[in-house]
Backbone and ligand atoms as CSV (ligand in chain L), in Angstrom:
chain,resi,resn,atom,element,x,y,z
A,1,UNK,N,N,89.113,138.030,-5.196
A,1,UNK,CA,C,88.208,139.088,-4.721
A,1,UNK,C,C,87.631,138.731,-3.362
A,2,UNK,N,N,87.202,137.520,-3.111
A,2,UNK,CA,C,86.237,137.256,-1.682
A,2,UNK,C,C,87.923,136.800,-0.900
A,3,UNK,N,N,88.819,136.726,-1.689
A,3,UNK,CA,C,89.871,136.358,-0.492
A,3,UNK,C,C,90.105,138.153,0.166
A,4,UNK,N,N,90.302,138.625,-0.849
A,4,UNK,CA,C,90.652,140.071,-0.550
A,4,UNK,C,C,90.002,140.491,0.651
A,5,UNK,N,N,88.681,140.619,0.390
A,5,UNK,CA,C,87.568,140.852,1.244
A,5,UNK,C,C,87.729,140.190,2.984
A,6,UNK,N,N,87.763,138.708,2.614
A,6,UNK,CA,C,88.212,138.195,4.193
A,6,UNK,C,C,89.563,138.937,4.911
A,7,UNK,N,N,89.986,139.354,3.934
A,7,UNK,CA,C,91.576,139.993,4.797
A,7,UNK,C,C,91.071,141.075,5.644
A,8,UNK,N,N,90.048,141.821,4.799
A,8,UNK,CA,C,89.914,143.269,5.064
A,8,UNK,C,C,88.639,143.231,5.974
A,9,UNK,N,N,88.391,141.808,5.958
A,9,UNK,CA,C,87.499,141.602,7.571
A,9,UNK,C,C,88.355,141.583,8.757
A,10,UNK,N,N,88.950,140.813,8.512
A,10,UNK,CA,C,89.875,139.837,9.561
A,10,UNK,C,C,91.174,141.587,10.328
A,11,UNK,N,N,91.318,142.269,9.335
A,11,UNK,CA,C,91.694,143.861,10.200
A,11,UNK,C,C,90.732,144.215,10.557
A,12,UNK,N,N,89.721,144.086,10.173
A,12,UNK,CA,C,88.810,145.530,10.657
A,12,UNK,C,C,88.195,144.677,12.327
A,13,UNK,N,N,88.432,143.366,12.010
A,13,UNK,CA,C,88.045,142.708,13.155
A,13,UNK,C,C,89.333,143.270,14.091
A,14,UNK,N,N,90.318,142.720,13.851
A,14,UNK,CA,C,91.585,142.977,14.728
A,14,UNK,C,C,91.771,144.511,15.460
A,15,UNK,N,N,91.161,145.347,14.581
A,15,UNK,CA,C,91.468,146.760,14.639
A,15,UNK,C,C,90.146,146.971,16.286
A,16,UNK,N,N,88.881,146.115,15.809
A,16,UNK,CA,C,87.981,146.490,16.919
A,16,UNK,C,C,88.866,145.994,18.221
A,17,UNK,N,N,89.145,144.946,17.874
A,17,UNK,CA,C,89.644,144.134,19.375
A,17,UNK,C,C,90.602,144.948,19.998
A,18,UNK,N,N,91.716,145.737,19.370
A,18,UNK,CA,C,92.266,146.325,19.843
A,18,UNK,C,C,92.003,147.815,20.534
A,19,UNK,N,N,90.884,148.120,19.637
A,19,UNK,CA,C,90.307,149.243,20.424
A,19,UNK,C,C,89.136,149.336,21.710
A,20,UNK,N,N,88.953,147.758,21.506
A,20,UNK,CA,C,87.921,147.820,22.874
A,20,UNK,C,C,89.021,147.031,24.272
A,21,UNK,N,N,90.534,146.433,23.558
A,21,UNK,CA,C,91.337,146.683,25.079
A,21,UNK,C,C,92.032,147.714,25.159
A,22,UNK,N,N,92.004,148.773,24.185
A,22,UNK,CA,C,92.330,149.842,24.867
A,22,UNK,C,C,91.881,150.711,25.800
A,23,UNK,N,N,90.302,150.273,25.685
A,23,UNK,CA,C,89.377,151.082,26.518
A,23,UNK,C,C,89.528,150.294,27.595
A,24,UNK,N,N,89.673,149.119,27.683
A,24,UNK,CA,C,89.858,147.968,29.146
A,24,UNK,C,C,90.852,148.860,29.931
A,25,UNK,N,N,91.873,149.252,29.110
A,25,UNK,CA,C,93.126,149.602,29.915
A,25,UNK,C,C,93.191,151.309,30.392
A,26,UNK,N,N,92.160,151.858,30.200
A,26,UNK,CA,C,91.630,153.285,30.602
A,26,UNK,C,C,91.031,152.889,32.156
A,27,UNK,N,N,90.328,151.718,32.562
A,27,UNK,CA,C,90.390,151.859,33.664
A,27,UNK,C,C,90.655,152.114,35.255
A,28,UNK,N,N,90.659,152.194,36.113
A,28,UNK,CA,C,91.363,152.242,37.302
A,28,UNK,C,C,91.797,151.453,37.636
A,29,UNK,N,N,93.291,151.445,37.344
A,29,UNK,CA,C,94.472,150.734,37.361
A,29,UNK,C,C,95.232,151.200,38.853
A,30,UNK,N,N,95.697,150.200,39.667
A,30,UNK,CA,C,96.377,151.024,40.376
A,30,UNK,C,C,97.943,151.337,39.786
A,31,UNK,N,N,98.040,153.093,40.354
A,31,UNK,CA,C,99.232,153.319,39.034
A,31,UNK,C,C,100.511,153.290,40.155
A,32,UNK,N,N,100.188,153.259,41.783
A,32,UNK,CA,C,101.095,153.593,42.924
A,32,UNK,C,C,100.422,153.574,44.400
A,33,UNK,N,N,101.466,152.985,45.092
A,33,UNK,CA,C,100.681,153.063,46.577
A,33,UNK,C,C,101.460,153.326,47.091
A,34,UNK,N,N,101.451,153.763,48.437
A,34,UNK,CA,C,102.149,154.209,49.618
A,34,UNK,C,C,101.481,153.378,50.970
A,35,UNK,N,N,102.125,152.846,51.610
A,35,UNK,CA,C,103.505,151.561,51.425
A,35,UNK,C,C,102.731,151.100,49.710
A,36,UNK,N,N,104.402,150.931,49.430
A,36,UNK,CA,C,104.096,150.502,48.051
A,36,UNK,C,C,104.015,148.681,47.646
A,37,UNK,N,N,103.788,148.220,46.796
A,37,UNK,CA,C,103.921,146.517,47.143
A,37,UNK,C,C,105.251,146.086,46.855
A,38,UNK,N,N,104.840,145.017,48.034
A,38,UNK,CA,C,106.557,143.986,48.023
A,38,UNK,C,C,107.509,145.314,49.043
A,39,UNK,N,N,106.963,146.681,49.419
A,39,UNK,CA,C,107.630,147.472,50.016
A,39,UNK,C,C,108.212,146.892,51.530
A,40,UNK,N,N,108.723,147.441,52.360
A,40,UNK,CA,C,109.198,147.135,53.522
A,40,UNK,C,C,109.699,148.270,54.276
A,41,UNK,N,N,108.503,148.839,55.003
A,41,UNK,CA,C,108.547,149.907,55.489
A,41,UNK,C,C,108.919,149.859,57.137
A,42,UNK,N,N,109.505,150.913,57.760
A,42,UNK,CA,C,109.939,150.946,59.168
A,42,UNK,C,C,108.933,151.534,59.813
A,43,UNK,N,N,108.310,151.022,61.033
A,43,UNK,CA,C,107.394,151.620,61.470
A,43,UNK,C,C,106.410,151.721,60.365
A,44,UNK,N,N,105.261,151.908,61.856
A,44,UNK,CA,C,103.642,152.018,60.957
A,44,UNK,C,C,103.074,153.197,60.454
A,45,UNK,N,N,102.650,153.294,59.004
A,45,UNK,CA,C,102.005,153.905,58.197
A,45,UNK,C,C,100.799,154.013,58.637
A,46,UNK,N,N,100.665,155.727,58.779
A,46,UNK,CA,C,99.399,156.276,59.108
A,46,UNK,C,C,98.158,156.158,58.360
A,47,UNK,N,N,98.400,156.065,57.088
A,47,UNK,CA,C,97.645,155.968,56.047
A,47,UNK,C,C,98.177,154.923,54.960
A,48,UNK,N,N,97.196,154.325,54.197
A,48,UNK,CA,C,97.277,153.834,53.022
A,48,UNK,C,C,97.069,154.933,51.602
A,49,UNK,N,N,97.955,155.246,50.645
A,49,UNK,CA,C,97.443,156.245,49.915
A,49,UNK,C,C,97.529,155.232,48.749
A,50,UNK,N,N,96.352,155.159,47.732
A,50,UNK,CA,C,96.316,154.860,46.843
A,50,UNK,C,C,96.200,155.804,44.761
A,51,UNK,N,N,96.925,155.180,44.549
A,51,UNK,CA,C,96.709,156.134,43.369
A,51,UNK,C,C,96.449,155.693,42.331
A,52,UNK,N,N,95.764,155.271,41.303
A,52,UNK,CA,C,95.058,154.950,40.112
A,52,UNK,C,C,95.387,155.857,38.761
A,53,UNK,N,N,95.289,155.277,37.611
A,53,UNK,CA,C,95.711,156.055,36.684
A,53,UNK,C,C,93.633,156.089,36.035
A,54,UNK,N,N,92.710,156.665,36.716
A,54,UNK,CA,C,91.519,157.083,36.584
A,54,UNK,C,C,91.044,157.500,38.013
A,55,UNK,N,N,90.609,158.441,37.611
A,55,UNK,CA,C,89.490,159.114,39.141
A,55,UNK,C,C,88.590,158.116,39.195
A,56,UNK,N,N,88.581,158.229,40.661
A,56,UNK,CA,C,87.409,157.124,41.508
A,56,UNK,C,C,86.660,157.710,42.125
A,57,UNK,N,N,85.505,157.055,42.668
A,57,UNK,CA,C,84.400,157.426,43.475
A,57,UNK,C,C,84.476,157.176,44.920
A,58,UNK,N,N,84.575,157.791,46.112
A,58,UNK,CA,C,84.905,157.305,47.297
A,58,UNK,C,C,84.046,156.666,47.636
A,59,UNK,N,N,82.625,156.737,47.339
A,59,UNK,CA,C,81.649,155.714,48.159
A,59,UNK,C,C,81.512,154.074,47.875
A,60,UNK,N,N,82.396,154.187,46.454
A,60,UNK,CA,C,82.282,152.474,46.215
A,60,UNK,C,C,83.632,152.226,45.914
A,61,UNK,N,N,84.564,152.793,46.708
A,61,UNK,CA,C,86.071,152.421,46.997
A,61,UNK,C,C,86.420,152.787,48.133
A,62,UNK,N,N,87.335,151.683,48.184
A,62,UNK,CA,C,87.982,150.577,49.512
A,62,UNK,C,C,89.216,149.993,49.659
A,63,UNK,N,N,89.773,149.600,50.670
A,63,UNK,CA,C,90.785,148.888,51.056
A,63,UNK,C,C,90.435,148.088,52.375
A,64,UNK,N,N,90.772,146.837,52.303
A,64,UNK,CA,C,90.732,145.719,53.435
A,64,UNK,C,C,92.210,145.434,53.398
A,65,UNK,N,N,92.580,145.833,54.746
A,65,UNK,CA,C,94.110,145.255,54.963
A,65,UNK,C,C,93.917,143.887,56.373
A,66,UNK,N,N,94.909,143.005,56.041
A,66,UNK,CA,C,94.521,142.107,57.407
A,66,UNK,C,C,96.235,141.843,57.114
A,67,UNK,N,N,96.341,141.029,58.466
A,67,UNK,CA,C,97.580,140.755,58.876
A,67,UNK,C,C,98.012,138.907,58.366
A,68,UNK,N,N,99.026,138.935,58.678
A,68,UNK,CA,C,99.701,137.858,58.134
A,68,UNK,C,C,98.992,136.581,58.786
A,69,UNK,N,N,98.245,136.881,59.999
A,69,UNK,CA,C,97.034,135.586,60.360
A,69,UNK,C,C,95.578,135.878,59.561
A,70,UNK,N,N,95.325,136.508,58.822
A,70,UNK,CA,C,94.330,137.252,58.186
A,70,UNK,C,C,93.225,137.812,58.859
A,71,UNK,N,N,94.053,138.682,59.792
A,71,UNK,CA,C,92.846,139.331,61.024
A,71,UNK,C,C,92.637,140.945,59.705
A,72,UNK,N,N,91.720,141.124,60.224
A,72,UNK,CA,C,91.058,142.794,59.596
A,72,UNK,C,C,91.912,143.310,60.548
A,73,UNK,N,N,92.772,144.450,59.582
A,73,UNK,CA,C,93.034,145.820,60.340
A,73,UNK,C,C,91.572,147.078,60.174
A,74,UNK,N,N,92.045,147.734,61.091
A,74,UNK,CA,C,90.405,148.546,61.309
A,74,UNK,C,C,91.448,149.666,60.613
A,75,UNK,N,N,90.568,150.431,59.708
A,75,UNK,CA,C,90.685,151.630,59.249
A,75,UNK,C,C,89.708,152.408,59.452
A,76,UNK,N,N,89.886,154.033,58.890
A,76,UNK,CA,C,88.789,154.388,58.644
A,76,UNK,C,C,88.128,154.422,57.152
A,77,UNK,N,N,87.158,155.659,56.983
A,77,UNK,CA,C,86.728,155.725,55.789
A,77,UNK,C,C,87.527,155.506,54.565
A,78,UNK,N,N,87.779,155.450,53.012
A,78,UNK,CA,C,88.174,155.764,52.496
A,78,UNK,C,C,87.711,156.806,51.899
A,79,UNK,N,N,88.698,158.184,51.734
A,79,UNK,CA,C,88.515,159.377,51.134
A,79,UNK,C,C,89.385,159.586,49.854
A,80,UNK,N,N,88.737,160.088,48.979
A,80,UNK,CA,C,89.158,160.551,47.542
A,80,UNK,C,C,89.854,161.943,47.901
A,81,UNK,N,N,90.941,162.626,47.338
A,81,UNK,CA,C,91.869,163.193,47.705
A,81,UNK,C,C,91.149,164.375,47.146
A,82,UNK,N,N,91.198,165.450,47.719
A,82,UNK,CA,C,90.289,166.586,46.916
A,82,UNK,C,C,90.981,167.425,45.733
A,83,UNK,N,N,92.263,167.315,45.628
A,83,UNK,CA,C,92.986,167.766,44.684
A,83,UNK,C,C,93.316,167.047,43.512
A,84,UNK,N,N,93.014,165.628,43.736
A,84,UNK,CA,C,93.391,164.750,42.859
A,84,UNK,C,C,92.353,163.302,43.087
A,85,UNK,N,N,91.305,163.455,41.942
A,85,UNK,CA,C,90.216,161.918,42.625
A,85,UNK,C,C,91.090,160.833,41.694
A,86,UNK,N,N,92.138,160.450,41.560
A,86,UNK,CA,C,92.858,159.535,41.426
A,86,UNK,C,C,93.562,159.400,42.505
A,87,UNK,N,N,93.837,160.082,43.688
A,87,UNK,CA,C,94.299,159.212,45.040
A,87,UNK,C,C,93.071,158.962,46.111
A,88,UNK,N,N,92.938,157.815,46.502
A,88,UNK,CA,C,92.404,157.767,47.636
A,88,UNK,C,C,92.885,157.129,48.853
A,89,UNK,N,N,92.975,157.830,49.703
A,89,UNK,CA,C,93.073,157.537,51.247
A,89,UNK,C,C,92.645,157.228,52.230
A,90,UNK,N,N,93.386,156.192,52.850
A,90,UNK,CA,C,92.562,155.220,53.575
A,90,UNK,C,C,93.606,154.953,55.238
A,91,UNK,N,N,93.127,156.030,55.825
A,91,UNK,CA,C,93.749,156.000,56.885
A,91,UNK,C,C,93.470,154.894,58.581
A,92,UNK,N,N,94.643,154.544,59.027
A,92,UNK,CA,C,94.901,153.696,59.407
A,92,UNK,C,C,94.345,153.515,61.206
A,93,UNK,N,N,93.435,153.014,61.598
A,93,UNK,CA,C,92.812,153.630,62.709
A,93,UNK,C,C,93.693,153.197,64.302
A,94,UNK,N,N,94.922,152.104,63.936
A,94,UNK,CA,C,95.953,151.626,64.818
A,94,UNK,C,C,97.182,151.529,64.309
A,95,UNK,N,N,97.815,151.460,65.244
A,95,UNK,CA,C,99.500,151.124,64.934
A,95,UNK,C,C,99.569,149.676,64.041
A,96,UNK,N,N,100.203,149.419,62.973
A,96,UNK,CA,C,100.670,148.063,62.699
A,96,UNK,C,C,101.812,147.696,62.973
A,97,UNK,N,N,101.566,146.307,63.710
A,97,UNK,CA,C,102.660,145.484,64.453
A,97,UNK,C,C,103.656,145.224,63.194
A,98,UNK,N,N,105.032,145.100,63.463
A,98,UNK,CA,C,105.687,144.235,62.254
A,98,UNK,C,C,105.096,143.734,62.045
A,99,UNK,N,N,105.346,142.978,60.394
A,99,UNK,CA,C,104.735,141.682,59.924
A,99,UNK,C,C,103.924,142.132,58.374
A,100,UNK,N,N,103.457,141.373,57.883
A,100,UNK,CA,C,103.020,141.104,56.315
A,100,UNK,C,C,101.961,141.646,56.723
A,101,UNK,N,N,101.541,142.417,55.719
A,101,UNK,CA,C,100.259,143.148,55.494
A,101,UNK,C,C,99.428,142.753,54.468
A,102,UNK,N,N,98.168,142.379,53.724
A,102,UNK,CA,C,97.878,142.088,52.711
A,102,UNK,C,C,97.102,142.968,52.246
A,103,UNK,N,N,97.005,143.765,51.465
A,103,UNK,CA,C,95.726,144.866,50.848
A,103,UNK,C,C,94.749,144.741,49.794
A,104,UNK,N,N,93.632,144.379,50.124
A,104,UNK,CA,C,92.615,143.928,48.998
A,104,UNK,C,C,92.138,145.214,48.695
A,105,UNK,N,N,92.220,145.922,47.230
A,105,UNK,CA,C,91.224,146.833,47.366
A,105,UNK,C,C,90.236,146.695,46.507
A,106,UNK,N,N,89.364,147.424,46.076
A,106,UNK,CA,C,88.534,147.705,45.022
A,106,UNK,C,C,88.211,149.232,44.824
A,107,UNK,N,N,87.748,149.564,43.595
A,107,UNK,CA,C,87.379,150.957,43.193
A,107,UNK,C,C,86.161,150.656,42.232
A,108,UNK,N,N,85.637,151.974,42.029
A,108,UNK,CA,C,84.590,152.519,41.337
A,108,UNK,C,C,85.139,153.444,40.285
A,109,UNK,N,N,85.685,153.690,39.103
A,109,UNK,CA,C,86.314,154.272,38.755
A,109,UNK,C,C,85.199,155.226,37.923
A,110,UNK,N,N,85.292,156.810,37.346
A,110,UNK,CA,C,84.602,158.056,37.585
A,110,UNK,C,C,83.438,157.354,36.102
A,111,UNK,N,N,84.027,156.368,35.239
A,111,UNK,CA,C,83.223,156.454,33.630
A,111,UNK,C,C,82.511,155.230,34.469
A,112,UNK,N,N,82.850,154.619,35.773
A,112,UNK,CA,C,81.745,153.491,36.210
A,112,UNK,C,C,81.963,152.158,36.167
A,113,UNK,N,N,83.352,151.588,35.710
A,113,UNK,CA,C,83.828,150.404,35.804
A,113,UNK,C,C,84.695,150.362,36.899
A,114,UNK,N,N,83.971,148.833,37.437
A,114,UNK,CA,C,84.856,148.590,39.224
A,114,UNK,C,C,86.218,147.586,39.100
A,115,UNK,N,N,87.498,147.865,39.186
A,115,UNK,CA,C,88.346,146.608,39.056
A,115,UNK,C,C,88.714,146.817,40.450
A,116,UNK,N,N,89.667,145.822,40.796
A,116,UNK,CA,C,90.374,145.450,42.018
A,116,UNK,C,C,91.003,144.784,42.389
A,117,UNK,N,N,92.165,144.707,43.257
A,117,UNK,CA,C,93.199,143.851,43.311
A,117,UNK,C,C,94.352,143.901,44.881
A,118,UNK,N,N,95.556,143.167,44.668
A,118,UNK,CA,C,95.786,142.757,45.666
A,118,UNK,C,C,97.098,143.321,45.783
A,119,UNK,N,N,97.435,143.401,46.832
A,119,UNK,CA,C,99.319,143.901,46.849
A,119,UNK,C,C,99.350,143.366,48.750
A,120,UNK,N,N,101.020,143.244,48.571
A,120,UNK,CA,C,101.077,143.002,50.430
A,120,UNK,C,C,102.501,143.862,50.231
A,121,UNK,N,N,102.542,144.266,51.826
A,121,UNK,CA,C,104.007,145.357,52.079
A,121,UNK,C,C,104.386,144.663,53.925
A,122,UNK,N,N,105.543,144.715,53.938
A,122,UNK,CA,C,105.871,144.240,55.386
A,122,UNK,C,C,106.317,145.654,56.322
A,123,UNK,N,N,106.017,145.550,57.556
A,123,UNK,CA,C,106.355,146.380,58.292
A,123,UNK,C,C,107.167,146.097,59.273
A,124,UNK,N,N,108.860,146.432,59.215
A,124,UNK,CA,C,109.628,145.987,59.911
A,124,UNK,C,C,109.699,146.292,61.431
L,1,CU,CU,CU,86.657,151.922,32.491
């Protein structure tokens, strides 16, 4: 009987854990970018477009791109796409030279959890 019982803890435990990383994984994920990572694009990209599988907030999402000496590229704002607040765009305020790009971003995603992460794309 008390073995029974520990079993039917030990799911109901398992069952929570799994439902609170499912909610982990509802966050703003990036789901796609343009240049995409590991990409290798010709000529310089006007914009960075980012896309997330959750709507974000533009005022507490971002992208820092720097170059393969880790200088800051200057962008401008980042804007949330008005048709879709799962892309945001982050347009590019100069030409990029060939060479490795690195993209740090972060987001604010719409239920209020911030993740963020890294990708690099080369520009031939
Ligand atoms: Cu979340």
């Amino acid at each position: 009987m008390v073995l029974r019982m520990k079993k039917a803890l030990t799911a109901a435990a398992v069952l929570a854990a799994t439902l609170v990383s499912q909610q982990a994984l509802a966050h703003a994920h990036l789901a796609s970018a343009s240049p995409a990572s590991k990409a290798e694009v010709s000529g310089s990209p006007k914009e960075l477009t980012l896309t997330f599988t959750e709507g974000v907030e533009a005022s507490f999402s971002g992208a820092a791109i720097t170059d393969a000496a880790g200088k800051a590229v200057d962008t401008a704002k980042a804007t949330v796409d008005s048709a879709d607040n799962k892309v945001l765009h982050i347009p590019l305020s100069s030409e990029l030279k060939a060479g490795e790009y690195m993209v740090d971003w972060h987001v604010l995603s719409v239920d209020g959890h911030k993740t963020k992460g890294m990708y690099n794309f080369t520009v031939k």
